[in-house]
Backbone as JSON Lines, residues from 0, in Angstrom:
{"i":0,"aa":"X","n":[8.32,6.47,6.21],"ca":[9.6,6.15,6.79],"c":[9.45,4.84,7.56]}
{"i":1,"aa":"X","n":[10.44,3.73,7.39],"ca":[10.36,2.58,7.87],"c":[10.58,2.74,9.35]}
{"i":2,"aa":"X","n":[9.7,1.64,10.34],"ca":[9.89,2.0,11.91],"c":[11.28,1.96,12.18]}
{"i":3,"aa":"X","n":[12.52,1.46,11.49],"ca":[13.55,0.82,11.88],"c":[14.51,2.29,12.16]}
{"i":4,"aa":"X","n":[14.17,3.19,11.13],"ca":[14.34,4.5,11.18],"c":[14.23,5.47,12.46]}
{"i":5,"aa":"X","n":[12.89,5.58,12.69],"ca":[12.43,5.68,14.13],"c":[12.86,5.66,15.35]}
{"i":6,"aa":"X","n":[13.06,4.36,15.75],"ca":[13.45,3.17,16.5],"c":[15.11,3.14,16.76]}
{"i":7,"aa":"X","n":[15.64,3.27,15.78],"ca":[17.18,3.4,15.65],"c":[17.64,2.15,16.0]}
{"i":8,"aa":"X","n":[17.14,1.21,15.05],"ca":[17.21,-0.27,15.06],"c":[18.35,-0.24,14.04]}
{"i":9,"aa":"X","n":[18.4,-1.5,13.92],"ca":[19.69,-1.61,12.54],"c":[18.88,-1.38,11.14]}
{"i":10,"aa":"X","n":[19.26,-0.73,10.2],"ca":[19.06,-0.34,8.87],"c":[19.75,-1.6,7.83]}
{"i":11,"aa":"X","n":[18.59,-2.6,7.39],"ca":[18.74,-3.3,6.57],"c":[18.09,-3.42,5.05]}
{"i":12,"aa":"X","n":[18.31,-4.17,4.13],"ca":[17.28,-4.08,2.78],"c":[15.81,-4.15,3.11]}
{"i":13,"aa":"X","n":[15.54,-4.1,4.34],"ca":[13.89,-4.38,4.7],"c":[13.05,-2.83,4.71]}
{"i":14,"aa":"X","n":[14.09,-1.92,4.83],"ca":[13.66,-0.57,4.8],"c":[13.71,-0.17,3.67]}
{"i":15,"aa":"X","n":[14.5,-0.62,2.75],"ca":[13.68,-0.38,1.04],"c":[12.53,-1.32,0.65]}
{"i":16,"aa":"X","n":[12.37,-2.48,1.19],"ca":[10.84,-2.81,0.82],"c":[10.15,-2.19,1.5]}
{"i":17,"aa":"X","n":[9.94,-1.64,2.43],"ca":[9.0,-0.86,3.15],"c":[8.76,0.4,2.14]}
{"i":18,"aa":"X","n":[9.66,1.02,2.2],"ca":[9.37,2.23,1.03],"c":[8.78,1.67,-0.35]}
{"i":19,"aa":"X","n":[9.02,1.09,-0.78],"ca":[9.11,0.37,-2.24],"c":[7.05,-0.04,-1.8]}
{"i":20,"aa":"X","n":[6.7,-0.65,-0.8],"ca":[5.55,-0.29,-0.11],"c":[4.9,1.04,-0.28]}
{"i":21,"aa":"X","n":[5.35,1.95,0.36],"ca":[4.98,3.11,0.43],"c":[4.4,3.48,-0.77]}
{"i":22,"aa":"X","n":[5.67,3.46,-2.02],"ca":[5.24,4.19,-3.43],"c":[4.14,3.9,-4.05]}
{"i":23,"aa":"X","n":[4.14,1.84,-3.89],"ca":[3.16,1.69,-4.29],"c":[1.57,1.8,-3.92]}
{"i":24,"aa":"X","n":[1.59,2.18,-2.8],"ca":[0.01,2.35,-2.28],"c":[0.15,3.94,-2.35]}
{"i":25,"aa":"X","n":[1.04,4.76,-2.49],"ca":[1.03,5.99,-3.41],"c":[0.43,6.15,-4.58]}
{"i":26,"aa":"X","n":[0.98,5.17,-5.47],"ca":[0.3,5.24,-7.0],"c":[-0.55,4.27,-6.72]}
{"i":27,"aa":"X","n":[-1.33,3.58,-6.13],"ca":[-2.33,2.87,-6.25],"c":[-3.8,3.88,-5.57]}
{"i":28,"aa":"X","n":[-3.15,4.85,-4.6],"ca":[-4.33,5.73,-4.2],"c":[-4.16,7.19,-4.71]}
{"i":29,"aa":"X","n":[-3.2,7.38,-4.96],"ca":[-2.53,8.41,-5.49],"c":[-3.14,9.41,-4.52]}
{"i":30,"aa":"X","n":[-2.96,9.06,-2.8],"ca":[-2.9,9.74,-1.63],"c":[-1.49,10.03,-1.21]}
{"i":31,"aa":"X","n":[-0.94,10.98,-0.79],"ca":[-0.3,11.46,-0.09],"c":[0.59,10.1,0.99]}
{"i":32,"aa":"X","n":[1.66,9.85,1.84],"ca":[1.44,9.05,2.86],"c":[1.51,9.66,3.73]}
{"i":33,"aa":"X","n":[0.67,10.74,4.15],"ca":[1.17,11.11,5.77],"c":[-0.75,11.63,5.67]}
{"i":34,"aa":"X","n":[-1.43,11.85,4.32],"ca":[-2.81,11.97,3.98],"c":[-3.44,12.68,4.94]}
{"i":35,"aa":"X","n":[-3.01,14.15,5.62],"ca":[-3.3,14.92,6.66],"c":[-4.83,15.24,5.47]}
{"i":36,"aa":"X","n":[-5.62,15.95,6.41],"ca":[-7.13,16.93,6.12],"c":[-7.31,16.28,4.7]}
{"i":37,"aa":"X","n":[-7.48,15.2,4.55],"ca":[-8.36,14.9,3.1],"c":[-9.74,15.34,2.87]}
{"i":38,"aa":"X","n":[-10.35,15.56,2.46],"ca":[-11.57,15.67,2.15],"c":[-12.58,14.7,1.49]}
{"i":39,"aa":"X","n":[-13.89,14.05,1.72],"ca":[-14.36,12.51,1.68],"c":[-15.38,13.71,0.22]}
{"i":40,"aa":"X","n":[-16.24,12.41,-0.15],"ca":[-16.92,12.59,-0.93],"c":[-17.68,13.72,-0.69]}
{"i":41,"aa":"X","n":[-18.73,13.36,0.09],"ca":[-19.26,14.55,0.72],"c":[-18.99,15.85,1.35]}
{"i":42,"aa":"X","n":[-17.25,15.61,1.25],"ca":[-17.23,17.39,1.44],"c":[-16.73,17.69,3.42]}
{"i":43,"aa":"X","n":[-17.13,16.07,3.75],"ca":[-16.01,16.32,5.13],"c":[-14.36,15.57,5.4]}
{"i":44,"aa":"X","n":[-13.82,15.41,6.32],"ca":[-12.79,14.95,6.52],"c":[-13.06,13.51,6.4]}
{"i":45,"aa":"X","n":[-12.52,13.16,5.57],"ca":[-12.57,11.37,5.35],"c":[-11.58,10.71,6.65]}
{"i":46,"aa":"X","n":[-10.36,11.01,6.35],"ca":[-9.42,10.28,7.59],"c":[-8.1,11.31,7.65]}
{"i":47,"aa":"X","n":[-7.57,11.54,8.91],"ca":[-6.47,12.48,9.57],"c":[-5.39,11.61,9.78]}
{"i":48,"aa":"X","n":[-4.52,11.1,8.58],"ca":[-3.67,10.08,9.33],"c":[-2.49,9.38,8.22]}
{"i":49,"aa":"X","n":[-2.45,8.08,8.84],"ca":[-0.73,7.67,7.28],"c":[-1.99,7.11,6.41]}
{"i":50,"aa":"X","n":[-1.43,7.19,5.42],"ca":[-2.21,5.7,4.42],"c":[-2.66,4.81,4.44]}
{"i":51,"aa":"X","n":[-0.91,4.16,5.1],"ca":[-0.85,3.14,5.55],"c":[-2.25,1.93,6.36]}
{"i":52,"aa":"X","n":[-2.52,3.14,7.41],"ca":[-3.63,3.02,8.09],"c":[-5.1,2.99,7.67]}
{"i":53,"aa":"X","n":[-5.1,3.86,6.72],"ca":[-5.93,3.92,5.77],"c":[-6.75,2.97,4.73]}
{"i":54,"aa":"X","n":[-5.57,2.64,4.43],"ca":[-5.82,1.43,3.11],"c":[-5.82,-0.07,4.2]}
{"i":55,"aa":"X","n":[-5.51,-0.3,5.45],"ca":[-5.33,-1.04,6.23],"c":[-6.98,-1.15,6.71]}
{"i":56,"aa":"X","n":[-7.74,0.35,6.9],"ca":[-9.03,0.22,7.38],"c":[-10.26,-0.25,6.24]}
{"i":57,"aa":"X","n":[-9.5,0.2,5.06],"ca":[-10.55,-0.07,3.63],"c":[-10.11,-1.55,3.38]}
{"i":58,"aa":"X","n":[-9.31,-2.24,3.83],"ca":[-9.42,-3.5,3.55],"c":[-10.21,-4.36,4.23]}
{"i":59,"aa":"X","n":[-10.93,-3.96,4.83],"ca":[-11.98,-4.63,6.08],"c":[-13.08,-4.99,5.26]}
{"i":60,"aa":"X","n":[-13.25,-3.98,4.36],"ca":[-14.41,-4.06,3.05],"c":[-14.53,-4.65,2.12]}
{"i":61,"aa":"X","n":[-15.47,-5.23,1.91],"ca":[-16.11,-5.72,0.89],"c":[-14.94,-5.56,-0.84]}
{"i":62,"aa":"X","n":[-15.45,-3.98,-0.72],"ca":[-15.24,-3.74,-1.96],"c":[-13.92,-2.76,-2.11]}
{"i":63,"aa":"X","n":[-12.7,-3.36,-0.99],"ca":[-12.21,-2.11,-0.76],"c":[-10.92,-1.77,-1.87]}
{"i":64,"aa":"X","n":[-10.54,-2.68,-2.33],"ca":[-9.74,-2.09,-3.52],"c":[-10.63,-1.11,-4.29]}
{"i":65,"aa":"X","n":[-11.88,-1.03,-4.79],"ca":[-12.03,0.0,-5.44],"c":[-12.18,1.33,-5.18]}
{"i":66,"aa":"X","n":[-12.58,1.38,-3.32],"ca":[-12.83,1.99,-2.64],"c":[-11.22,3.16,-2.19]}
{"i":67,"aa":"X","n":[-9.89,2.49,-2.55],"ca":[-8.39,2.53,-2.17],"c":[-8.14,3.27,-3.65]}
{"i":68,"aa":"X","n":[-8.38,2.77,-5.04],"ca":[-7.92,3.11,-6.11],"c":[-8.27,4.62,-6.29]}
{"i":69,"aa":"X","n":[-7.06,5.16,-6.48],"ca":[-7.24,6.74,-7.4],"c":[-8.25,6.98,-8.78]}
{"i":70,"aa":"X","n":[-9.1,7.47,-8.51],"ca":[-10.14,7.84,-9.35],"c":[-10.03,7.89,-10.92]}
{"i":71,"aa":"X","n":[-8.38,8.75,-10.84],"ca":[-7.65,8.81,-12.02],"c":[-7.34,7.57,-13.03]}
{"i":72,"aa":"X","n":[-7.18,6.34,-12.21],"ca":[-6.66,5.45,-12.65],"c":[-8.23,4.88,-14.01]}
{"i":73,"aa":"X","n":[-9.6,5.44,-13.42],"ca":[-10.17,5.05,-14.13],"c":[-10.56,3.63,-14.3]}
{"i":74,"aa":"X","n":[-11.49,3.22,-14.46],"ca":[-12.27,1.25,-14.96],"c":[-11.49,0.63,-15.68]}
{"i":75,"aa":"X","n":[-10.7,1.31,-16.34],"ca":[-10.1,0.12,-17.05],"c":[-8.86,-0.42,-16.69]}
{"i":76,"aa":"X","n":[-9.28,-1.22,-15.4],"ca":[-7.8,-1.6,-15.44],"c":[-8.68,-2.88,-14.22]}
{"i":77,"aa":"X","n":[-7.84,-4.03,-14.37],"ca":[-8.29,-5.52,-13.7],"c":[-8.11,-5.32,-12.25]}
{"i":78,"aa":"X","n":[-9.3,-5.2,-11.8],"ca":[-8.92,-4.72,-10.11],"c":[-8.4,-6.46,-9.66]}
{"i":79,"aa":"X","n":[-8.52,-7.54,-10.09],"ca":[-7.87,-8.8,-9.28],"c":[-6.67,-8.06,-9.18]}
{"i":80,"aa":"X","n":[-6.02,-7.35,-10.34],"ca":[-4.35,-7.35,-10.64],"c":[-3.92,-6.23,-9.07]}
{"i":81,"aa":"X","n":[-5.05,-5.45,-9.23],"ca":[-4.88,-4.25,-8.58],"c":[-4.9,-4.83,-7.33]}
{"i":82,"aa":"X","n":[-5.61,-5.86,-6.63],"ca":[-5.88,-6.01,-5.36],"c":[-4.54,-6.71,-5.13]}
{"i":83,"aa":"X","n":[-4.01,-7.4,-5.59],"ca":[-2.88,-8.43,-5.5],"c":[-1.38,-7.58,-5.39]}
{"i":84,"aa":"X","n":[-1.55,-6.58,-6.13],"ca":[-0.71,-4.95,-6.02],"c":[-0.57,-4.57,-4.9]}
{"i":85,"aa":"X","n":[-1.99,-4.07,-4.32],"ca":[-2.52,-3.48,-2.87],"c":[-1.83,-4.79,-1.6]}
{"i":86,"aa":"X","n":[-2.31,-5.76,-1.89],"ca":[-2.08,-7.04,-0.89],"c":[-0.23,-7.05,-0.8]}
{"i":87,"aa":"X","n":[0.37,-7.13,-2.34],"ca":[1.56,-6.72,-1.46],"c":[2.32,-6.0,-1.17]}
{"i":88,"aa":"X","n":[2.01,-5.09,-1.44],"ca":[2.19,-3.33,-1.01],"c":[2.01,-3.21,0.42]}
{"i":89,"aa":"X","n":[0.94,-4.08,0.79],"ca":[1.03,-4.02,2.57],"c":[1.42,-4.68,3.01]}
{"i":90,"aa":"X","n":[2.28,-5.94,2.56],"ca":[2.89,-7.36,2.97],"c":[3.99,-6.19,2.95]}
{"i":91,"aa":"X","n":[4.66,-5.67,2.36],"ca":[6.08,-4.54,2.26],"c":[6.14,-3.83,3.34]}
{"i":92,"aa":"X","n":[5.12,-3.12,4.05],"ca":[4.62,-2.22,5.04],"c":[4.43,-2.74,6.07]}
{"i":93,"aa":"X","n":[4.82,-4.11,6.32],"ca":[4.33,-4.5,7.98],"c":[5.26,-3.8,9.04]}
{"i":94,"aa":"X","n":[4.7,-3.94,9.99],"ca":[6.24,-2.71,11.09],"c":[7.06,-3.06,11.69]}
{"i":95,"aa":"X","n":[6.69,-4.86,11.62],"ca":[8.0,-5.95,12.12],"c":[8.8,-5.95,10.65]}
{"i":96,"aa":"X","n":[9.61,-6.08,10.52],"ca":[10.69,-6.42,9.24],"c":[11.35,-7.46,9.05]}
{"i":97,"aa":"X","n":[10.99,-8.42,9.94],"ca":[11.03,-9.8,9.78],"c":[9.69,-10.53,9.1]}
{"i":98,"aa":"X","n":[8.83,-9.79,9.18],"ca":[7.5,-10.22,8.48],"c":[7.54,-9.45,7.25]}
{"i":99,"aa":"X","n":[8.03,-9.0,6.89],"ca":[8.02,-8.45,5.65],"c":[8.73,-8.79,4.49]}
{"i":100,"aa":"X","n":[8.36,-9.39,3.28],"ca":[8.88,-10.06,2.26],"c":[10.19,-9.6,1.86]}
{"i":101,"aa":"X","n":[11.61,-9.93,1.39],"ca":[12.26,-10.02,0.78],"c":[12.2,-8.99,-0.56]}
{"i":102,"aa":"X","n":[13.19,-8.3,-1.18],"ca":[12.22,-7.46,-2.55],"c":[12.71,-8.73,-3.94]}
{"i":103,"aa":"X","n":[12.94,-10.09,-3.51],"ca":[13.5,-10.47,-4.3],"c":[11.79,-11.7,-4.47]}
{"i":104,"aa":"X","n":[11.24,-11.74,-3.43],"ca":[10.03,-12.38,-2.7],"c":[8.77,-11.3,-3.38]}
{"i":105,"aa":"X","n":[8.85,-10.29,-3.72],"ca":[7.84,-9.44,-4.0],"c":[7.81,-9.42,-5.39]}
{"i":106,"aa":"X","n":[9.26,-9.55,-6.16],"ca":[9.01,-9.39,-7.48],"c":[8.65,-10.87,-7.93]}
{"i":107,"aa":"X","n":[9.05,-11.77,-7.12],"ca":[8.23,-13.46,-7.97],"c":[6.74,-13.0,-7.55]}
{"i":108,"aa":"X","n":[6.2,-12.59,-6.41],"ca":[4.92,-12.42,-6.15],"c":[4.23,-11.81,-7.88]}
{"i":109,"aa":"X","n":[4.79,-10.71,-8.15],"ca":[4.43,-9.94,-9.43],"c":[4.3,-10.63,-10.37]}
{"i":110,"aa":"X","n":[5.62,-11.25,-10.55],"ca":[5.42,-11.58,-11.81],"c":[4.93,-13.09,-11.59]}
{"i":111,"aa":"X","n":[4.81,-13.85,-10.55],"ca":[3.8,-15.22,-10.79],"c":[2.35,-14.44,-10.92]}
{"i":112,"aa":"X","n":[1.68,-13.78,-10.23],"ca":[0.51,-13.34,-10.84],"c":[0.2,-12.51,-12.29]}
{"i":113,"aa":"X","n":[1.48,-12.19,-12.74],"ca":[1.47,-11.67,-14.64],"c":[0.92,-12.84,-15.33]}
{"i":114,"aa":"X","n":[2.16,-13.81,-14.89],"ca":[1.61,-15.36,-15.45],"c":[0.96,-16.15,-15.49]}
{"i":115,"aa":"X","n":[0.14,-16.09,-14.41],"ca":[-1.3,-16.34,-14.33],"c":[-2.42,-15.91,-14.9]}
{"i":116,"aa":"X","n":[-2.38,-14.65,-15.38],"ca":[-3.22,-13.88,-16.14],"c":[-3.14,-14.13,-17.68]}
């Protein structure tokens, strides 16, 4: 849910890029967004918390798009494309909404990096 929601700020098109955010670091982790009691590799609690935050802490890493991607999704797929996905999936998610792209700004983002490829 966008902060603007929250907050009981004014409700503009910035709260569908925020969601439009959301989905996609949904299907990019194919985590939950609220990702309560996950369970880590080993069998303990990985992280108690939004996604958001989540994929915000795995970007600190090295390797963290692969580290973010749903297992499901499987190797075959171009993690540049995927990271550039992830990157603006959280440009959508910032909690100011003045910093947050346009959805008209997100789809040239997309598709100039299609065309590049």
């Amino acid at each position: 849910m966008a902060p603007e929601w929250i907050s009981n700020s004014p409700i503009t098109s910035k709260v569908d890029v925020y969601s439009y955010g959301v989905v996609l670091l949904d299907m990019i982790t194919g985590k939950s967004p609220t990702m309560m009691n996950m369970e880590g590799v080993d069998g303990e609690v990985a992280y108690n918390g939004r996604l958001i935050n989540w994929v915000r802490e795995k970007k600190r890493s090295r390797c963290w798009v692969e580290e973010i991607m749903d297992p499901k999704i499987g190797t075959n797929c171009d993690s540049s494309k995927m990271e550039i996905l992830a990157k603006v999936a959280l440009e959508c998610v910032e909690v100011d909404k003045n910093i947050r792209p346009t959805m008209s700004q997100v789809v040239e983002k997309l598709q100039r990096n299609e065309i590049d490829s």
